[in-house]
ZAKOLMAR-232616 format. One record per residue (C-alpha): residue in one letter; x negated, y negated, z. Coordinates in steps of 0.001 Angstrom, whole numbers. Layout:
<rs>
<resn = a&x = X&y = Y&z = Z>
...
</rs>
This chain:
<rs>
<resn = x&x = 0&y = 0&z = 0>
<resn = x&x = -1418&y = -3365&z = -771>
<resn = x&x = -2635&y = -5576&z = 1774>
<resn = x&x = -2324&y = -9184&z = 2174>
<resn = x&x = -3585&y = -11941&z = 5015>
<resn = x&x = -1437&y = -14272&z = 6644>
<resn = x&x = -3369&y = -17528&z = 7546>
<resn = x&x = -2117&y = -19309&z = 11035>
<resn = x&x = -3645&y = -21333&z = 13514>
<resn = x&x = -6509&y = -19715&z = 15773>
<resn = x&x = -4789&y = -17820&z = 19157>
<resn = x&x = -1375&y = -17586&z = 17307>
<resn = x&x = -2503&y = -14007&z = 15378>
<resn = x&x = -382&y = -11816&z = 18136>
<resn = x&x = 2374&y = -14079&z = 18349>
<resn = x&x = 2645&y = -14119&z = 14871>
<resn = x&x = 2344&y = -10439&z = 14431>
<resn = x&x = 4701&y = -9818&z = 17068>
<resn = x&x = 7446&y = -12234&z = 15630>
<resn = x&x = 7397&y = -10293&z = 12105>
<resn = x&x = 7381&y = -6759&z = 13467>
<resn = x&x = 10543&y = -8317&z = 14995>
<resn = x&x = 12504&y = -10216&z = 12516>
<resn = x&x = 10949&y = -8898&z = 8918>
<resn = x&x = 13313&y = -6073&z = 7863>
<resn = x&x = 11267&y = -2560&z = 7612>
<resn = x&x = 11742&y = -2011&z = 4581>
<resn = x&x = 9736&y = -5333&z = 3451>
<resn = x&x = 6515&y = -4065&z = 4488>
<resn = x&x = 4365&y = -1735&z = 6391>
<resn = x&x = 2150&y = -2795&z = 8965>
<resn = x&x = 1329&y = -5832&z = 10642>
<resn = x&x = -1999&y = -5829&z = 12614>
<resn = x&x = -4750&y = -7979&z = 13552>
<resn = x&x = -8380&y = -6427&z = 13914>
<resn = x&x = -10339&y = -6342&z = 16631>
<resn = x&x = -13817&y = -5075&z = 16869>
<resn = x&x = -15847&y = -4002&z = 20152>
<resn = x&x = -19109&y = -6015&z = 21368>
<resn = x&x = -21048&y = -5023&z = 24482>
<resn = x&x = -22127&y = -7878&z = 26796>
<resn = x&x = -24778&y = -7107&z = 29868>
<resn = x&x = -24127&y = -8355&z = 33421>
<resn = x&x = -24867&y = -8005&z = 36706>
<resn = x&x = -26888&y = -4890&z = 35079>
<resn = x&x = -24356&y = -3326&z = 34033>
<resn = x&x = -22989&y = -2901&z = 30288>
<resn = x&x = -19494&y = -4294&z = 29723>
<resn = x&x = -17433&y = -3686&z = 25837>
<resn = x&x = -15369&y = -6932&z = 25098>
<resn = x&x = -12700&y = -6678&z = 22605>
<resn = x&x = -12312&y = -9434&z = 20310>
<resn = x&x = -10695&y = -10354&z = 17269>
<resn = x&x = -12809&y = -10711&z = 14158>
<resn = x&x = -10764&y = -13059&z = 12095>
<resn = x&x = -9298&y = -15449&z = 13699>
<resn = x&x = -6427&y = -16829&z = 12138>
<resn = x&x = -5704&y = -13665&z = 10324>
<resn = x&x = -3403&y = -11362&z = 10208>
<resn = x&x = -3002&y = -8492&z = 8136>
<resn = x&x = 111&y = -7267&z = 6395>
<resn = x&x = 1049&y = -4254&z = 3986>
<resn = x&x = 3984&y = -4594&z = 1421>
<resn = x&x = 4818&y = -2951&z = -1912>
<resn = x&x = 7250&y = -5692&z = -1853>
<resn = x&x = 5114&y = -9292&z = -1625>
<resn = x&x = 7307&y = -11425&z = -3297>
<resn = x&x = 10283&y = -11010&z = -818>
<resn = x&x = 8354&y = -10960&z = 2059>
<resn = x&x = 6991&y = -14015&z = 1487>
<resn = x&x = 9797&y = -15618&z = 911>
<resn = x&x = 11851&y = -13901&z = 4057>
<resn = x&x = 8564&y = -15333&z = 6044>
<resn = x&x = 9213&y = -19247&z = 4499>
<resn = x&x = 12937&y = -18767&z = 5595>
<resn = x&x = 12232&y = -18328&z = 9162>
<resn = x&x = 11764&y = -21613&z = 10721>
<resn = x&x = 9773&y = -20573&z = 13618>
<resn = x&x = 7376&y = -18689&z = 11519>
<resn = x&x = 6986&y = -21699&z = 9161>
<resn = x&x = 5807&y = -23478&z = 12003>
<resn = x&x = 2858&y = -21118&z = 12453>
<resn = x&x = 1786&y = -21607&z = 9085>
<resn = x&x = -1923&y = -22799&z = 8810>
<resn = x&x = -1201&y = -24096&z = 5153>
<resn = x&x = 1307&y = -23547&z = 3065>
<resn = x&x = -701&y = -22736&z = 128>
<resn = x&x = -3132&y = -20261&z = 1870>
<resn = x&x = -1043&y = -19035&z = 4097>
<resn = x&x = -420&y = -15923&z = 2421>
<resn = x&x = -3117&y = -14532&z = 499>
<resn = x&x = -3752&y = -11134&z = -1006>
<resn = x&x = -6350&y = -8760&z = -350>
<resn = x&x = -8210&y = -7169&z = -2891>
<resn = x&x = -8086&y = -3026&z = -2547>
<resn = x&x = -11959&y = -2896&z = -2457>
<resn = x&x = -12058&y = -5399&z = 579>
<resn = x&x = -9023&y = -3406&z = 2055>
<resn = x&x = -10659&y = 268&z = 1603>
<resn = x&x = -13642&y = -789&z = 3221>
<resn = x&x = -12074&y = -2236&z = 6099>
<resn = x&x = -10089&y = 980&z = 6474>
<resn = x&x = -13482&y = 2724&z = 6435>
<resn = x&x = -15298&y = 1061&z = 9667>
<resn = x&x = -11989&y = 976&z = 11738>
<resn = x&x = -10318&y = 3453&z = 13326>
<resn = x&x = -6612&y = 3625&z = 13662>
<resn = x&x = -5725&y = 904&z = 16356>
<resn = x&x = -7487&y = -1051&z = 13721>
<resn = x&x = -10442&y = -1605&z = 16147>
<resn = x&x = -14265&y = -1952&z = 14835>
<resn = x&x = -15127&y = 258&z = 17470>
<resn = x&x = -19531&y = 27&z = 18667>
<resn = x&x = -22193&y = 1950&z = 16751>
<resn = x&x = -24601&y = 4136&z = 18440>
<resn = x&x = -28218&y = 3304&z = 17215>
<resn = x&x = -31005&y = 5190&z = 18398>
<resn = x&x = -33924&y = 3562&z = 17442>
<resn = x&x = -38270&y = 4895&z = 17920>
<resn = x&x = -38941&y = 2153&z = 20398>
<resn = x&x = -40470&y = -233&z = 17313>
<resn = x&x = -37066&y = -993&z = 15961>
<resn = x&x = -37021&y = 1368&z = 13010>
<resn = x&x = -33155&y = 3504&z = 13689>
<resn = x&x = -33822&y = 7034&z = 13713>
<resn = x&x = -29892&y = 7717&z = 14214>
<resn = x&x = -27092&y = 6280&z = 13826>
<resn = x&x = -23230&y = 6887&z = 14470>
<resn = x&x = -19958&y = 5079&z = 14675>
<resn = x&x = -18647&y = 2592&z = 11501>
<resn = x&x = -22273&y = 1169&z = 10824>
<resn = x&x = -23073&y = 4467&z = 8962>
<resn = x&x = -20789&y = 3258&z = 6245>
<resn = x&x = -22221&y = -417&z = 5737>
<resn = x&x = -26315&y = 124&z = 6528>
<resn = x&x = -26998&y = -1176&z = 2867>
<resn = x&x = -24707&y = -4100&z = 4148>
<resn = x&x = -26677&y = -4905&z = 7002>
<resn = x&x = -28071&y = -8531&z = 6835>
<resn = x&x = -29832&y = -8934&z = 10303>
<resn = x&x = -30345&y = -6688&z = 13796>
<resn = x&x = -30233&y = -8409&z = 17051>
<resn = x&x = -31166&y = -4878&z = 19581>
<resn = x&x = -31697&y = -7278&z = 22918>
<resn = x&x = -27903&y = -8682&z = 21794>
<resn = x&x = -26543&y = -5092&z = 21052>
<resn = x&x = -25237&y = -6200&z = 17507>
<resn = x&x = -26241&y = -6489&z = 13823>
<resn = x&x = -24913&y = -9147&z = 11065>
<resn = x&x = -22958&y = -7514&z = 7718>
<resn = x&x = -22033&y = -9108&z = 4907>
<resn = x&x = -18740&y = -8115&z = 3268>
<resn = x&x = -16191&y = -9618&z = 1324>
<resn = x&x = -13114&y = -10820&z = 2018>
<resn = x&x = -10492&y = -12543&z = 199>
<resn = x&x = -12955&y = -13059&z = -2581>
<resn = x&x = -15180&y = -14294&z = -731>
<resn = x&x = -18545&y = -13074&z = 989>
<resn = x&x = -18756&y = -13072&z = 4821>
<resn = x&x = -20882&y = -12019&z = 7692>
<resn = x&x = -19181&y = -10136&z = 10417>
<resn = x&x = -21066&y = -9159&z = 13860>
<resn = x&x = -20840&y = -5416&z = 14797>
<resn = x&x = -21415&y = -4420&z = 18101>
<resn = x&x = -24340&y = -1869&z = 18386>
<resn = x&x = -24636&y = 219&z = 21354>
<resn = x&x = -28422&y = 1952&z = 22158>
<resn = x&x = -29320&y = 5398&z = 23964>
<resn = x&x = -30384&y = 3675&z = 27274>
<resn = x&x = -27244&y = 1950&z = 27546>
<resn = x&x = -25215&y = 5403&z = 27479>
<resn = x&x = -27604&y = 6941&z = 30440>
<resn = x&x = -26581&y = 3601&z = 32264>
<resn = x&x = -23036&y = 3854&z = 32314>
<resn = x&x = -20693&y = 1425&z = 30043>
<resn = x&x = -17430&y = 196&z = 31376>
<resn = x&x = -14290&y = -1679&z = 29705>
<resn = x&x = -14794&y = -6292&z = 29710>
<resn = x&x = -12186&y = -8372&z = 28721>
<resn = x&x = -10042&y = -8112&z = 25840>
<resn = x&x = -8515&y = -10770&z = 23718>
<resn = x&x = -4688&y = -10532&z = 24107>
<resn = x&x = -4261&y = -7232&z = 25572>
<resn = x&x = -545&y = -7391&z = 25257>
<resn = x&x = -1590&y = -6040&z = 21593>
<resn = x&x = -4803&y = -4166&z = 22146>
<resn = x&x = -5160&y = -744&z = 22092>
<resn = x&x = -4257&y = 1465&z = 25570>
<resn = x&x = -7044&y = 2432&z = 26328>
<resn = x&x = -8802&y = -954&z = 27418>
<resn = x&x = -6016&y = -1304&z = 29721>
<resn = x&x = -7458&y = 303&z = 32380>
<resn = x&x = -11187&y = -784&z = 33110>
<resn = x&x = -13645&y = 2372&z = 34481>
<resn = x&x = -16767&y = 4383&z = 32960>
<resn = x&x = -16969&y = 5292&z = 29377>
<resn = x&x = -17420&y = 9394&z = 29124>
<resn = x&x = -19889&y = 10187&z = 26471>
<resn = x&x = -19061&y = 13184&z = 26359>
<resn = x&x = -15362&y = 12364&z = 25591>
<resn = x&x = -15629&y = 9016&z = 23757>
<resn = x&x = -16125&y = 7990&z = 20120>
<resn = x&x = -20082&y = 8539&z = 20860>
<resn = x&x = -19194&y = 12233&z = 21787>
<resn = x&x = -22759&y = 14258&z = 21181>
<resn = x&x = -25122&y = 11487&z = 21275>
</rs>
């Protein structure tokens, strides 16, 4: 199904989302989401992943039906009003842009952290998680940060996007759940904050 971006104004993405899932008939389209992606912070010695979104003032929408959606979405006052520009405000999404985005997230539409293992002198020896997909992509590392810079495209246009990296001494440390960016909408399982298993979570093996 094709995918399309609706432009509105910075901290307005789950409101938004919320309002069409609630008003937009079914039929119209097929999923409204926002992505999120997972970055681990450090403090207090310990490792913390924040969830954050990683475009704001998108969200994403699927419709074999664009024309009437976007005209059911410019009938409905109070989503006119969340509009960040009438002429961009609903934009499509080419499938090459969309297929890769499908690729690196998983199905809460999360960027989830990448496990890097690296040989101590910054050269990866192993690696796991959605980064596998997009090494070619990779435009900068930042280890001490935990994250790397990709470029992708999107909307046409070429963009760099920070992925969250998480390294082998991290996982012998213990990582636990940070804040999350409206966690009305986020996935479960950030809800409740404790001690990633490794042995049970998406680095399972490492």
């Amino acid at each position: 199904m094709p995918w399309y971006v609706l432009q509105t104004r910075t901290g307005e993405e789950e409101r938004l989302a919320a309002l069409i899932r609630k008003i937009v008939p079914a039929n119209l389209y097929g999923e409204c989401f926002v992505v999120y992606q997972e970055q681990l912070r450090r403090r207090k010695q310990k490792n913390f992943i924040h969830v954050k979104r990683v475009f704001p003032g998108y969200v994403f929408i699927t419709s074999r039906e664009p024309e009437e959606l976007f005209l059911c979405l410019k009938q409905v006052p109070a989503m006119s009003k969340m509009m960040a520009d009438d002429e961009f405000f609903f934009l499509s999404v080419e499938r090459e842009e969309a297929e890769f985005l499908k690729q690196i997230m998983d199905e809460d539409h999360v960027i989830c952290l990448s496990y890097l293992e690296t040989d101590g002198k910054g050269k990866i020896r192993q690696v796991s998680g959605p980064l596998k997909d997009c090494m070619s992509q990779i435009v900068r590392y930042q280890y001490g940060k935990r994250y790397v810079l990709v470029r992708l495209k999107l909307l046409g246009e070429e963009k760099t996007v920070l992925m969250g990296i998480v390294l082998k001494e991290d996982m012998c440390q213990g990582v636990e759940y940070g804040r999350v960016e409206a966690l009305g909408r986020a996935p479960g399982r950030y809800e409740a904050a404790g001690k990633m298993d490794p042995d049970n979570g998406p680095y399972k093996g490492q």
